[in-house]
C-alpha positions as a Markdown table, in Angstrom:
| # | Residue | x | y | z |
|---|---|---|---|---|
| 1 | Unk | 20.1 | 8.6 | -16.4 |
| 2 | Unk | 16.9 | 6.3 | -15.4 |
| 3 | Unk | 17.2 | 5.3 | -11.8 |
| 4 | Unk | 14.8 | 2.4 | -13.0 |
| 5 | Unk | 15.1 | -1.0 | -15.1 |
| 6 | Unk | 12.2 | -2.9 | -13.2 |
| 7 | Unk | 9.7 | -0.6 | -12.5 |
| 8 | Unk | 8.8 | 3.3 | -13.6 |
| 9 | Unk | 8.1 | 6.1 | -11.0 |
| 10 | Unk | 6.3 | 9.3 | -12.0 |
| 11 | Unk | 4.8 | 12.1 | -9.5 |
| 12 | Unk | 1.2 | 13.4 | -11.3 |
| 13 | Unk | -0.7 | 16.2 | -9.4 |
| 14 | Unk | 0.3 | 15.5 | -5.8 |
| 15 | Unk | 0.2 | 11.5 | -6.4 |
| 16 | Unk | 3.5 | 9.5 | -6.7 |
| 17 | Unk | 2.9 | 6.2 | -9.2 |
| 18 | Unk | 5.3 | 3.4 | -8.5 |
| 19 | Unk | 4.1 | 0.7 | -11.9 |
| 20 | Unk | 5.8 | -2.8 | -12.1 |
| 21 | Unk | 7.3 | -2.5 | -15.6 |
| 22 | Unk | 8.5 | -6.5 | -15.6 |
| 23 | Unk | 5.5 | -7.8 | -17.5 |
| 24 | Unk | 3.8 | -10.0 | -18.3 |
| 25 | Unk | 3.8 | -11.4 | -14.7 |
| 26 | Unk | 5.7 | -8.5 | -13.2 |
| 27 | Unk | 7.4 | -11.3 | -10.7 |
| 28 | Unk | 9.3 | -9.5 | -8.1 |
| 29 | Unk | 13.4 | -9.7 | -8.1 |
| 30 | Unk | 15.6 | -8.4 | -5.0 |
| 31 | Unk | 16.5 | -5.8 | -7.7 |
| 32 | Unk | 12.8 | -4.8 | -8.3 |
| 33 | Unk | 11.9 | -4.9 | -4.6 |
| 34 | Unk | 15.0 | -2.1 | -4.2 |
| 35 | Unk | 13.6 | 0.2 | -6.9 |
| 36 | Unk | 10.5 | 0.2 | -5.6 |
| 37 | Unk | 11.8 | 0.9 | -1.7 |
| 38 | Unk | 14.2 | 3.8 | -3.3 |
| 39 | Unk | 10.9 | 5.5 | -5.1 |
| 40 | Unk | 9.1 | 5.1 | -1.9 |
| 41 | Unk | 12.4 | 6.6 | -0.2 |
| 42 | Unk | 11.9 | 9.5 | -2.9 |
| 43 | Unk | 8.2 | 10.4 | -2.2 |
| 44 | Unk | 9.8 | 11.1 | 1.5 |
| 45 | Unk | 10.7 | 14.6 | 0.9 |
| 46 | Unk | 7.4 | 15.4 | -1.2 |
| 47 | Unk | 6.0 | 16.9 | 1.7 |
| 48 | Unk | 3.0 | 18.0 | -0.5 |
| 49 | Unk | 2.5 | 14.4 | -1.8 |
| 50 | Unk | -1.1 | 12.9 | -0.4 |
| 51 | Unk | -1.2 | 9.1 | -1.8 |
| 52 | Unk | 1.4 | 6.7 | -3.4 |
| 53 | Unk | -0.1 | 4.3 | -6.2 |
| 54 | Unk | 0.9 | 0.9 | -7.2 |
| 55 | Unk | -0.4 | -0.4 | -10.4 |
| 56 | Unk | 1.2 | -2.2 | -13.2 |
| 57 | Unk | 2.3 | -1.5 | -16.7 |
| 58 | Unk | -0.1 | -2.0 | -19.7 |
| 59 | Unk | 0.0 | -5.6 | -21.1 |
| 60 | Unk | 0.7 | -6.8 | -17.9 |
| 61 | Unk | -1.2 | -10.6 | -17.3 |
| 62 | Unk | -0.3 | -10.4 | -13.2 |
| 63 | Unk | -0.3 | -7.6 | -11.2 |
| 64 | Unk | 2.2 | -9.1 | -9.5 |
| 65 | Unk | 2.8 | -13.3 | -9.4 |
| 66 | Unk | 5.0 | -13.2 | -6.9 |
| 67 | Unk | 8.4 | -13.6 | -6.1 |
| 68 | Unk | 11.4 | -14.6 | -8.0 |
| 69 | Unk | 11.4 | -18.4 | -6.8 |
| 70 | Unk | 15.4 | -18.8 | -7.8 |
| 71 | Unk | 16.0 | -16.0 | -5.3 |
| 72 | Unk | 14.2 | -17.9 | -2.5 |
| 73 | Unk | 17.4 | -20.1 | -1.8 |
| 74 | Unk | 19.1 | -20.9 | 1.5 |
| 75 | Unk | 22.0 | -18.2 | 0.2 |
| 76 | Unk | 20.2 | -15.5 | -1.0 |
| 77 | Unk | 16.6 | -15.8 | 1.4 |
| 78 | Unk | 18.0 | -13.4 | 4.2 |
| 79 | Unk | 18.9 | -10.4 | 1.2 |
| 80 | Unk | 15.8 | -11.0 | -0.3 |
| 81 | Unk | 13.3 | -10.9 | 3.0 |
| 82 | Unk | 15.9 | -7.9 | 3.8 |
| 83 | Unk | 14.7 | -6.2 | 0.3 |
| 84 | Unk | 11.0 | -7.0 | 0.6 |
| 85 | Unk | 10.8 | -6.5 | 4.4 |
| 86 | Unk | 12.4 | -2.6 | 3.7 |
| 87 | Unk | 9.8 | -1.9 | 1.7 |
| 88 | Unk | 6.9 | -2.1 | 4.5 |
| 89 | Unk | 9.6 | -0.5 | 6.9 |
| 90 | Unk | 9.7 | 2.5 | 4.4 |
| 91 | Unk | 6.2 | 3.3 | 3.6 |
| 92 | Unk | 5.7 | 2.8 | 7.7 |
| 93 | Unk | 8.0 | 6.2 | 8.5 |
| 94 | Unk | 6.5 | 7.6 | 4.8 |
| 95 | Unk | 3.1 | 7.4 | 6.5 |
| 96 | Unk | 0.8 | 8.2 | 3.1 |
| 97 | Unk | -1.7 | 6.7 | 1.9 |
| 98 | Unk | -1.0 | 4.0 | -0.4 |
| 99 | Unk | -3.6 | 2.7 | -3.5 |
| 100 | Unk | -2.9 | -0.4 | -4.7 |
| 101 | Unk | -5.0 | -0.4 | -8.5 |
| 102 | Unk | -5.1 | -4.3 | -9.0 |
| 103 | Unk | -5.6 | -6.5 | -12.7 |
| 104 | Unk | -4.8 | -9.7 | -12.9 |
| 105 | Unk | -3.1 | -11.9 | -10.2 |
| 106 | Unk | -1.8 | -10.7 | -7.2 |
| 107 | Unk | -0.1 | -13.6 | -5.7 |
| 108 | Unk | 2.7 | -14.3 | -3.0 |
| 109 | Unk | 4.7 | -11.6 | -2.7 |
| 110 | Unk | 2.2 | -9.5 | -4.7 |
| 111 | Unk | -0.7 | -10.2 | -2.2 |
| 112 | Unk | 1.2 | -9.4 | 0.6 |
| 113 | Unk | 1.9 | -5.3 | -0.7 |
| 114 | Unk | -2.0 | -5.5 | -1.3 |
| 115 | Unk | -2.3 | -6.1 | 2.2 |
| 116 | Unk | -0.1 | -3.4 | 3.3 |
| 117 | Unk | -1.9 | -0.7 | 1.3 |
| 118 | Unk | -5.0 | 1.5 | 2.7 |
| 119 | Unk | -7.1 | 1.5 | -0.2 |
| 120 | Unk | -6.9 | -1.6 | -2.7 |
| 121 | Unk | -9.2 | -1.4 | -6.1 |
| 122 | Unk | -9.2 | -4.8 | -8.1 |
| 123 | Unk | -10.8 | -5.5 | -10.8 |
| 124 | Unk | -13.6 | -8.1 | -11.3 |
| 125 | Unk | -11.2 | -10.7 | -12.9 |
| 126 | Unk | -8.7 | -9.9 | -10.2 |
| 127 | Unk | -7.1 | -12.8 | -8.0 |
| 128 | Unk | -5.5 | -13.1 | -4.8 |
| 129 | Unk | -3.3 | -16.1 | -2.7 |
| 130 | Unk | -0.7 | -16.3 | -0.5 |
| 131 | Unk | 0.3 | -19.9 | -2.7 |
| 132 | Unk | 4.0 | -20.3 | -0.4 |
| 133 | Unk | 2.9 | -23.5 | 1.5 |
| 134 | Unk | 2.9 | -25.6 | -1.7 |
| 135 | Unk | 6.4 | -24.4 | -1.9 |
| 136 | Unk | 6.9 | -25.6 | 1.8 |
| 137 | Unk | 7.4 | -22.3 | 2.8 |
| 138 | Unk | 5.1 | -19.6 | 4.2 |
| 139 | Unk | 4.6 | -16.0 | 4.0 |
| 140 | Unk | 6.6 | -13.9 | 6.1 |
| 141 | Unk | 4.2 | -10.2 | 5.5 |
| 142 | Unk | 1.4 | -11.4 | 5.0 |
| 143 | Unk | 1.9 | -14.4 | 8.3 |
| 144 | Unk | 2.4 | -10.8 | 10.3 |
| 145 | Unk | -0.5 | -8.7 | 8.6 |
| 146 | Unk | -3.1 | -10.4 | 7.1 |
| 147 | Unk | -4.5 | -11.5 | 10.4 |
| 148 | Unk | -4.9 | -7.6 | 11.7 |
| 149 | Unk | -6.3 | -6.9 | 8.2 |
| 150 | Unk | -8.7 | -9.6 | 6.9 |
| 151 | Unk | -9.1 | -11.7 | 10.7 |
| 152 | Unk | -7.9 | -14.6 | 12.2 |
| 153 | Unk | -9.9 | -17.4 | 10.3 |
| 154 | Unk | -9.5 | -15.7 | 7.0 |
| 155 | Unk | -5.8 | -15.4 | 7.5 |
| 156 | Unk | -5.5 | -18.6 | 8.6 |
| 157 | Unk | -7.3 | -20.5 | 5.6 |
| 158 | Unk | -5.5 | -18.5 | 3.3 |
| 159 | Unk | -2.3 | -18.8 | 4.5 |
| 160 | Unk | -2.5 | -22.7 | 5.3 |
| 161 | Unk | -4.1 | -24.0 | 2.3 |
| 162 | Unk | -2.7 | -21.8 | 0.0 |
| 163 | Unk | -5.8 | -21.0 | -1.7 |
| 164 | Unk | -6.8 | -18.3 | -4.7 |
| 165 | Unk | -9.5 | -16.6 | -4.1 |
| 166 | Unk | -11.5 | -14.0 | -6.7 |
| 167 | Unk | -11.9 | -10.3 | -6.0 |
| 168 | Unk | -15.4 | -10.4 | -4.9 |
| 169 | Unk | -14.7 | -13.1 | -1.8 |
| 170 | Unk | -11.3 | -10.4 | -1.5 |
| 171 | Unk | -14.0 | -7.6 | -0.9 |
| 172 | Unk | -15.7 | -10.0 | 1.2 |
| 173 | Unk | -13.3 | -10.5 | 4.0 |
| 174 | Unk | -11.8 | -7.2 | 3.7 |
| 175 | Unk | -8.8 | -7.4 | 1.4 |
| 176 | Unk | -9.8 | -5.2 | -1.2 |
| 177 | Unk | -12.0 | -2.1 | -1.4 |
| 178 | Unk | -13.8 | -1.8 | -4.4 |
| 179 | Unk | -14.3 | -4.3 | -7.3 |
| 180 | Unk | -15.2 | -2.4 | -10.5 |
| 181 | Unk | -15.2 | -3.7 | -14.0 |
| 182 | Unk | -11.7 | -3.4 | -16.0 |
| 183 | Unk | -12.7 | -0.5 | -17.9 |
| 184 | Unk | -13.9 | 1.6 | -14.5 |
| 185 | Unk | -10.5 | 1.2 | -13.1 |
| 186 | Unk | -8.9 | 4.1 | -14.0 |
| 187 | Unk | -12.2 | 6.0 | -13.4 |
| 188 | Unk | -12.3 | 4.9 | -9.4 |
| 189 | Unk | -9.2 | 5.5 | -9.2 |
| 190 | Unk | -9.3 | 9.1 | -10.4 |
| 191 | Unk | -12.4 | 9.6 | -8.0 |
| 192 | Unk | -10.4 | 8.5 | -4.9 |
| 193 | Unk | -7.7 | 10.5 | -5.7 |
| 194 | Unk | -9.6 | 13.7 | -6.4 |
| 195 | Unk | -10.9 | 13.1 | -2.8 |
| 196 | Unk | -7.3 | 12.6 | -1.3 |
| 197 | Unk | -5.8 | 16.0 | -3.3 |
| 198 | Unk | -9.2 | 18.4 | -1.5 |
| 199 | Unk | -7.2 | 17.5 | 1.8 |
| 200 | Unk | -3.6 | 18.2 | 3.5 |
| 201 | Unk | -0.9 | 16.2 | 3.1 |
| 202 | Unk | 0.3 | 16.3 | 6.8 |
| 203 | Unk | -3.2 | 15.8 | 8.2 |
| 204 | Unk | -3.3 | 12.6 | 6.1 |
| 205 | Unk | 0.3 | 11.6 | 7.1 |
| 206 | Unk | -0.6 | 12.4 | 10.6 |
| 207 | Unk | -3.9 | 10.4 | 10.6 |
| 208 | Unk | -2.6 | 6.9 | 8.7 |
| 209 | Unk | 0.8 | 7.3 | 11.4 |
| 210 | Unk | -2.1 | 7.5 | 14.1 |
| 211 | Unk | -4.0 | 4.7 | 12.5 |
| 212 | Unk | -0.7 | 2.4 | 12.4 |
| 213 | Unk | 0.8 | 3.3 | 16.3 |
| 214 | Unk | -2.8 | 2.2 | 17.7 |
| 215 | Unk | -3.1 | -1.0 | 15.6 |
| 216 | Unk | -2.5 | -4.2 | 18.2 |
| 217 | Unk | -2.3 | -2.1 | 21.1 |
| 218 | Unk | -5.1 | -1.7 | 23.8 |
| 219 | Unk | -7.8 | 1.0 | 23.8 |
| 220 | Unk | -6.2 | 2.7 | 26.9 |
| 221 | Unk | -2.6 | 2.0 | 24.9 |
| 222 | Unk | -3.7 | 3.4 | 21.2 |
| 223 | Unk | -5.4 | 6.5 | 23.2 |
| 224 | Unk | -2.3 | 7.7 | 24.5 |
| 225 | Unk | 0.0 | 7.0 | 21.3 |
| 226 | Unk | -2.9 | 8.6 | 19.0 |
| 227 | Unk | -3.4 | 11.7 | 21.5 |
| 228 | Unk | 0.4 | 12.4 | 21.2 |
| 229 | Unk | 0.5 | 12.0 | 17.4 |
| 230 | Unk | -2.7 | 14.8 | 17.6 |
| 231 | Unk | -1.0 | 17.1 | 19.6 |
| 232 | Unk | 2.4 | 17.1 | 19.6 |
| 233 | Unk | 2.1 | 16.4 | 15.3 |
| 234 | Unk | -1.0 | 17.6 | 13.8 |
| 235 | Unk | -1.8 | 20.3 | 16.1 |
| 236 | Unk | 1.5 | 22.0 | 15.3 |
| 237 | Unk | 1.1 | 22.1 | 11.6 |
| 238 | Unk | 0.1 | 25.5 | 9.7 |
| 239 | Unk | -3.2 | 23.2 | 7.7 |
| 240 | Unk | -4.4 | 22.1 | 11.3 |
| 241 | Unk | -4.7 | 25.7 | 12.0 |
| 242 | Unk | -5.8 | 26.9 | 8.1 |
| 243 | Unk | -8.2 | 23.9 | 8.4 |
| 244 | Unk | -10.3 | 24.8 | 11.8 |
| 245 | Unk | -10.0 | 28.9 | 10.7 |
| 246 | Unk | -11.3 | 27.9 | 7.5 |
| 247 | Unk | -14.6 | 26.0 | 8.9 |
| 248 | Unk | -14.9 | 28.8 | 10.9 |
| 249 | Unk | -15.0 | 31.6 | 8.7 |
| 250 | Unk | -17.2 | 29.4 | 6.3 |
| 251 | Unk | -14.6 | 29.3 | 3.4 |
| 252 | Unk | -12.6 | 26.6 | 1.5 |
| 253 | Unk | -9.2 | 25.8 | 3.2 |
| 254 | Unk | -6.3 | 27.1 | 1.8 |
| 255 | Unk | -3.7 | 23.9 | 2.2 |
| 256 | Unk | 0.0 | 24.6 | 2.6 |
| 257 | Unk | 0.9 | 21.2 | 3.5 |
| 258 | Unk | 3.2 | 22.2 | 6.4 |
């Protein structure tokens, strides 16, 4: 039985692929924000997984447009910012690196998961906006992250005049990685990922959990949360050990992720 209607979920070589399947504009329902919180729920106990990847399915016009506008009435806002608002809670405790491959729009709802992501590839036709203010709403995520991600002034200009901006001024300001051309997307893609499977899964949990407890906190403040995450996390798995054994007896690590 497919656990899925809205999106399709696949595990390839260490990688779990969540792809919104609701094309052409792949707009985002309640329903669709559960599916894709109960795959990221199911890459929990791949302890061997080392990145998540959201892309979307072939034929797709929009990454993601958004959200579903019908669902963003007085009776059903609270379950839908519940739904969406699960999702960044989730891939918080997950703690793996997340590669957001982008074509096509990413608007609303859709920029906002772009932001949340650690590595974001768009293509060169790619566009982004957080477009809620002409709605006469704003953007819950993206109000709360896009600040800590792109800066203040950036945030602020996108957010407030609910702008588009092309993937080039994204790279600019820090909301995408890499801009390639459409046809080098699945090639970058491949190149980051081969990078991500030569290391251990736990060291990268370990690192991106360290990277999130010391966002927003002082220096003295992040020290102490990242020291405990090193020592009291990392430090007790077998690849720390396999990892600083390996350097030492110049020889390729043998990864158990554990």
């Amino acid at each position: 039985m497919n656990l899925y209607q809205h999106i399709e979920f696949r595990t390839d070589e260490r990688v779990g692929r969540i792809t919104f399947a609701r094309p052409p504009l792949n707009i985002m329902t309640m329903a669709m924000m559960r599916e894709v919180d109960a795959a990221l729920n199911e890459c929990m106990s791949r302890h061997e997984m080392v990145a998540i990847v959201f892309e979307a399915a072939a034929g797709s016009r929009a990454w993601c447009a958004g959200g579903a506008i019908e669902e963003q009435r007085e009776e059903t806002i609270y379950q839908m910012l519940d739904a969406f608002h699960g999702i960044f809670r989730t891939l918080g405790i997950l703690a793996k690196p997340t590669i957001a491959v982008v074509e096509g729009a990413a608007l609303g709802v859709g920029c906002e998961l772009i932001a949340g992501c650690d590595i974001v590839i768009a293509a060169e036709g790619a566009r982004f906006g957080q477009p809620e203010i002409k709605l006469g709403v704003f953007p819950t995520i993206a109000t709360a992250l896009l600040p800590r991600i792109i800066g203040e002034r950036a945030a602020r200009q996108l957010i407030l005049t609910g702008e588009l901006i092309d993937a080039q001024e994204a790279a600019r300001i820090g909301l995408v990685t890499h801009v390639v051309a459409s046809d080098r997307l699945q090639l970058k893609t491949d190149e980051i990922l081969a990078r991500l499977r030569e290391l251990s899964a736990p060291a990268l949990e370990a690192t991106r959990r360290a990277l999130d407890a010391a966002r927003g906190a002082t220096f003295d403040e992040a020290l102490t949360k990242v020291e405990n995450i090193y020592l009291n996390e990392l430090m007790k798995t077998e690849d720390a050990r396999e990892g600083i054994a390996a350097f030492m007896e110049k020889r390729k690590p043998a990864w158990r992720n554990r």
